[in-house]
SEDOSE-502425 format. One line per field, with one value per residue (C-alpha): residue number from 1; x, y, z. Coordinates in steps of 0.2 Angstrom, whole numbers, plus 5000, padded with zeros to 4 digits. Each point is the difference from the previous one (the first is absolute). Layout:
# SEDOSE-502425
resi	[NUM	...]
c1	[X	...]
c2	[Y	...]
c3	[Z	...]
END
This chain:
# SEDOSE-502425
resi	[1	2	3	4	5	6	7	8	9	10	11	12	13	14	15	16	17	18	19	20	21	22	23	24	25	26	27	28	29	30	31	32	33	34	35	36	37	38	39	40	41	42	43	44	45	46	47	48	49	50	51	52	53	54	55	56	57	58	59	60	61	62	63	64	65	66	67	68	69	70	71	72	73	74	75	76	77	78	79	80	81	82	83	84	85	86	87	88	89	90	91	92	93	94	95	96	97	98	99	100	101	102	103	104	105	106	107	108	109	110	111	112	113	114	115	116	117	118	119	120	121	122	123	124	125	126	127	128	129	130	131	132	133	134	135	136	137	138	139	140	141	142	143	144	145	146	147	148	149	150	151	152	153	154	155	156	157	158	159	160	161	162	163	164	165	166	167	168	169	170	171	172	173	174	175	176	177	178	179	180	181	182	183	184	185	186	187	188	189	190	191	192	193	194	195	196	197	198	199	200	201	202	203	204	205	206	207	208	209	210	211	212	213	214	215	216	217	218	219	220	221	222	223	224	225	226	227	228	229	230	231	232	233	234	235	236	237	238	239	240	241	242	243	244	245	246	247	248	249	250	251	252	253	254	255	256	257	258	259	260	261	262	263	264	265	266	267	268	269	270	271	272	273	274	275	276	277	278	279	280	281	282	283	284	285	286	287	288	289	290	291	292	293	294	295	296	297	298	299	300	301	302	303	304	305	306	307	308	309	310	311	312	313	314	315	316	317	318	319	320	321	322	323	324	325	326	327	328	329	330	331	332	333	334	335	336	337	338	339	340	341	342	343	344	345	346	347	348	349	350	351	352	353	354	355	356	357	358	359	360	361	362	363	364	365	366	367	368	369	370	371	372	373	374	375	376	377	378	379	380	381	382	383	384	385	386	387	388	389	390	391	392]
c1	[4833	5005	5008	5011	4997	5018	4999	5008	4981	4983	4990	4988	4993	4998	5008	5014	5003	5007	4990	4984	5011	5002	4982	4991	5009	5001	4982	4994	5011	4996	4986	5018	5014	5003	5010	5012	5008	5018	5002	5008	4988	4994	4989	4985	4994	4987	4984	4996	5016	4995	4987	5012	5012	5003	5014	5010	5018	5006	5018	5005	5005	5019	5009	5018	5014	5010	5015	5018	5003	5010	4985	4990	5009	5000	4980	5000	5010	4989	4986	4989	4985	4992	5006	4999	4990	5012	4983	4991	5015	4999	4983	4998	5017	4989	4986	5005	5010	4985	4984	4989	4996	4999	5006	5006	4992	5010	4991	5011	5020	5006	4998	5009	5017	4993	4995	5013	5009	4999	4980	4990	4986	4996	5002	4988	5008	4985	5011	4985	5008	5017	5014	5011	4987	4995	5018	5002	4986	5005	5017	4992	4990	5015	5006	5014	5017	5001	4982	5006	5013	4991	4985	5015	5006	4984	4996	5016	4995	4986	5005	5012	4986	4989	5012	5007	4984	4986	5012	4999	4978	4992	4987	5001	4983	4999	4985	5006	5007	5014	5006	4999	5010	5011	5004	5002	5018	5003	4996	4998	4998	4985	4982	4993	4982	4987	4987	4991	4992	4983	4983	4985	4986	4989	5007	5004	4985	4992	4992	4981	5000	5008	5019	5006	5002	5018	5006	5018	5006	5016	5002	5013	5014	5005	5016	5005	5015	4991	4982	5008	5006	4987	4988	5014	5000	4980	4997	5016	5001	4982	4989	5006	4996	4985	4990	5006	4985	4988	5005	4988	5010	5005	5015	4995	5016	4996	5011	5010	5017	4997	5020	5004	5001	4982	4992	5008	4989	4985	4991	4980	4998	5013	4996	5011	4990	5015	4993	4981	4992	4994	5003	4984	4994	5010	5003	4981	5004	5009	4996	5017	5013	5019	5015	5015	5015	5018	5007	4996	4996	4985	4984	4990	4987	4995	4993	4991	4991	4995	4996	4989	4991	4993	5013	5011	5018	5012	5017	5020	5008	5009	4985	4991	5014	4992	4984	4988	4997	4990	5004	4986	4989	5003	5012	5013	5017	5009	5019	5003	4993	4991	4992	4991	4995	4995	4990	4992	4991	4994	4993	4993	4989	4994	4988	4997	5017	5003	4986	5007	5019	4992	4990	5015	5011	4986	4997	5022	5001	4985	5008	5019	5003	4988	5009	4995	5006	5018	5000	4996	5015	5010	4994	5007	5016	5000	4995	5012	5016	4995	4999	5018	5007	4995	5009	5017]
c2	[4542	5014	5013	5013	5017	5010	5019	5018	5007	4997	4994	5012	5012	4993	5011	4992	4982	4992	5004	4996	4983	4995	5007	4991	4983	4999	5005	4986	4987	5002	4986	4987	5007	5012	5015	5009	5017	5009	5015	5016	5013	5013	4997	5004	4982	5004	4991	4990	4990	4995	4991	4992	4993	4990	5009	5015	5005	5017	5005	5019	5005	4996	5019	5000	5005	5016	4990	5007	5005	4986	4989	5009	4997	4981	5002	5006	4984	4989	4988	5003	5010	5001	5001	4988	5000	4990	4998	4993	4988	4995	4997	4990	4990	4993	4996	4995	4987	4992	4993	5016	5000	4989	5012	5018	5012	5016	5012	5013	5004	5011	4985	4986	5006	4994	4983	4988	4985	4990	4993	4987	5005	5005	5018	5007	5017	5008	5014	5008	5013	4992	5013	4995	5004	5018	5005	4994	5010	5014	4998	4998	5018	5012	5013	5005	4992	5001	4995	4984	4998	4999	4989	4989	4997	4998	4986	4990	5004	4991	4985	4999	5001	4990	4985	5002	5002	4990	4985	4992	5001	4984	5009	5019	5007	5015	5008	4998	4985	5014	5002	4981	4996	5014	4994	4983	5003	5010	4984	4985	4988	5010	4995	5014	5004	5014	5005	5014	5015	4997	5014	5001	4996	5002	5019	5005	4999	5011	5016	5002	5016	5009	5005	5015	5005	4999	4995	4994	4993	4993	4993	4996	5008	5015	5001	4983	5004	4988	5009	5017	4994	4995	5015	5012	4991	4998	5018	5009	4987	4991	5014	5013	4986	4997	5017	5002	4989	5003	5017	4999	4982	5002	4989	4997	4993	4991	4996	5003	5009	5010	5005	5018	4993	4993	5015	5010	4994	5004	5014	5002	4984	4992	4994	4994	4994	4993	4989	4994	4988	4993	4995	4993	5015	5007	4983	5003	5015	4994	4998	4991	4994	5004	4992	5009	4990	5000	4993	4989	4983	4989	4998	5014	5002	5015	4992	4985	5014	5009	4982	4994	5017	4995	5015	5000	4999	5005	4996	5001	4983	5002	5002	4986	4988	4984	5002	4988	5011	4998	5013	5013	4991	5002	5012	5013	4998	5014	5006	5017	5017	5001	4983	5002	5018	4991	4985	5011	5012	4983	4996	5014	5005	4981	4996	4981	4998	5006	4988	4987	4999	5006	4985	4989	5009	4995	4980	5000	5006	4986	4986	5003	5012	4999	5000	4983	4993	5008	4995	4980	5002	5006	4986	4989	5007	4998	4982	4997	5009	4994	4980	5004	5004	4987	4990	5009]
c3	[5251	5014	4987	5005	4989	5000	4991	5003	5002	5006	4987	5000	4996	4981	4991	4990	4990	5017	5014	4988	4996	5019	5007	4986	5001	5017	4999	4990	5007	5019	4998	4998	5010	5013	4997	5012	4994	5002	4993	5003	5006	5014	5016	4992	4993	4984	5007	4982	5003	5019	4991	4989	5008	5018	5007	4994	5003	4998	4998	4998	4982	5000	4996	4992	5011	4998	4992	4997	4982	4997	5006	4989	4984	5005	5001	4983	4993	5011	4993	5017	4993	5016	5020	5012	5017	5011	5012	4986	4996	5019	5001	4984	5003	5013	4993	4983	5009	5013	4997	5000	4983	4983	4987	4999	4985	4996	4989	4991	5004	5015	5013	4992	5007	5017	4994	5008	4987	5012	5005	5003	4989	4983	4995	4985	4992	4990	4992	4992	4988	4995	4999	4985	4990	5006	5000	4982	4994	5010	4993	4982	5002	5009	4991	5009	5001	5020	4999	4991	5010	5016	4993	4995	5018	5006	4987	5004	5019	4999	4990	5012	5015	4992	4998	5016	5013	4987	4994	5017	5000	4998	4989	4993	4991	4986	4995	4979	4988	4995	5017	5005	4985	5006	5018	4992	4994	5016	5010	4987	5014	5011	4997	4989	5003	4990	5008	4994	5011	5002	5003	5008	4988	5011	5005	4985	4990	4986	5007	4993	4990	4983	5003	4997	4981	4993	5016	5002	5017	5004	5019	5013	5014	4991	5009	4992	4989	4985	5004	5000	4982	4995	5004	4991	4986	4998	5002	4992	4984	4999	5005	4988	4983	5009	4999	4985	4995	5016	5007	5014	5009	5017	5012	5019	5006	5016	5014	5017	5001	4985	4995	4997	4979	5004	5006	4988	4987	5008	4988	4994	4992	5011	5019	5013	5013	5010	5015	5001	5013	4985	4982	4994	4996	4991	4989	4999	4990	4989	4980	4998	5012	4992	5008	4989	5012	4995	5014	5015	5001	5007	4997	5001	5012	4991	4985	5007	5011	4983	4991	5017	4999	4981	4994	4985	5000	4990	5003	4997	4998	5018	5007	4992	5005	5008	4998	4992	4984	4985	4990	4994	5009	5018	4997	4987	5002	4991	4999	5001	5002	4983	4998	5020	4993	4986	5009	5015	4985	4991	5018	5007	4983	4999	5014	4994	5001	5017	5008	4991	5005	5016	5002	4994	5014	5012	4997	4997	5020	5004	4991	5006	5012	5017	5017	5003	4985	5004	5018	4993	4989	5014	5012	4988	5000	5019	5000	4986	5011	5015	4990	4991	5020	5009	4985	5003]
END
């Protein structure tokens, strides 16, 4: 199939769930269609992707209008989470209406205000992380009553998004079971698809060598509202239980951005590396991968980089959520400050124990969660869209 790609990025470089979604897929799958891209983006085309795809189209990043402050407050009551780009809607009014291509595959949110309802091929919305989800969670976790107030709106904001701009999809993909059974309600007559993120076995591999001794490393964009949380809450809360039993245990938080609540927890036994070229590494390091999230929602790429690299995990339950678990083998799923505390010590002073979820972690991203794997479960979903619109 000729297979228009439609995002608000370039897909590279890899350093978030989406942009390894679309470079990986695309990747695997360029043996059975071609793939054009449209996305928004600069002159300077990232030279990976020129390899990727057949032609890319570039549209500026689409900037909000300085907007009277009666336009403004209409804004705030409206469901539009994201702007339009009118040249984008021109150009894919076009081509969504000729014979150019067989099928159109979105990846995440902020260009699905430019899809036209009107088209004469199937549209594929992989939503990635759905929203209804994070803003309950986030809603579940504030403290503050403007703080609930606000998470609030946004959750009713995206319900009302969601139904409106991924109701008229032939076929809309989530990364979790939750979240699929979410947007079901939201759009009970959509084709619902889970497709789970996948890694690179192959990459992410385990290192040769000893990790450091009591080791504790958690992963991921440490300007990420849910990361942020998480690293707060593993060292103010966790860390403290933790030497209580092993004094000498150290915290290498790694990840871009690093928010001001993120570097300010960097001390002796505390590192805050903010951005590295790469994770490896530092993953190498580790004696035990920990994942304390509170919010978010998705897979997370995170943990099947631990699990591919042979590396224990231990885990909250909203981190855990839609992965293929076996619990206490391939990983520890613990609620709470006290009972991770209470599972990383039992970790870190059993050796055997750490090799084995280690291992488990390992042939768990063999079996279920390689690139290629994903990309066939996606192809399926194509054939299937593109079957169920040439029957419309």
């Amino acid at each position: 199939m000729r297979i228009l790609v439609l995002c608000d990025r370039y897909p590279f470089p890899l350093h978030n769930g989406q942009n390894l979604r679309i470079y990986h897929y695309v990747r695997s799958l360029l043996s059975k269609h071609r793939f054009d891209l449209a996305c928004y983006g600069d002159k300077d085309i990232p030279s990976p992707l020129k390899d990727l795809f057949h032609k890319i189209i570039v549209f500026p990043q689409p900037q909000p209008k300085k907007e009277a402050l009666g336009m403004r407050l209409r804004r705030m009551l409206s469901i539009d989470l994201s702007h339009q780009s009118q040249p984008m809607i021109d150009w894919l009014q076009q081509h969504m209406s000729s014979q150019a291509y067989d099928l159109v595959w979105m990846s995440g949110w902020n260009t699905v205000v430019n899809v036209p309802r009107s088209r004469s091929l199937p549209f594929v919305a992989d939503i990635v992380d759905e929203g209804i989800v994070e803003y309950w969670r986030e809603l579940c976790t504030a403290t503050h009553f403007m703080e609930r107030i606000r998470m609030g709106k946004r959750l009713v904001q995206n319900a009302l998004f969601e139904r409106c701009y991924f109701c008229p999809a032939d076929a809309c993909i989530v990364v979790s079971e939750l979240e699929a059974s979410v947007l079901s309600r939201v759009c009970p007559n959509t084709p619902i698809y889970t497709i789970h993120n996948g890694v690179d076995e192959n990459y992410f591999y385990p290192f040769e060598g000893d990790s450091d001794p009591a080791t504790i490393v958690f992963e991921g964009s440490m300007g990420f509202q849910p990361n942020i949380d998480a690293a707060c809450f593993l060292v103010q809360e966790i860390l403290p239980r933790i030497q209580q039993q092993i004094p000498e245990v150290k915290v290498i938080l790694v990840g871009r951005d690093p928010a001001p609540a993120v570097q300010a927890l960097a001390r002796d036994n505390v590192i805050v590396t903010g951005f590295v070229e790469e994770v490896r590494p530092y993953l190498a390091r580790a004696t035990v991968f920990v994942c304390p999230m509170r919010k978010g929602a998705g897979i997370k790429n995170k943990i099947l980089q631990a699990w591919a690299m042979s590396k224990p995990v231990i885990a909250s339950p909203v981190a855990a959520g839609g992965l293929v678990i076996q619990e206490n083998e391939n990983i520890l799923i613990c609620a709470g400050a006290e009972a991770i505390a209470k599972a990383t010590i039992k970790v870190i002073k059993d050796r055997k124990w750490q090799q084995s979820l280690g291992q488990e972690g390992r042939k768990t991203v063999c079996s279920h969660y390689t690139w290629m794997r994903k990309a066939e479960e996606l192809d399926a979903v194509f054939q299937a869209a593109a079957n169920s619109f040439s029957g419309k």
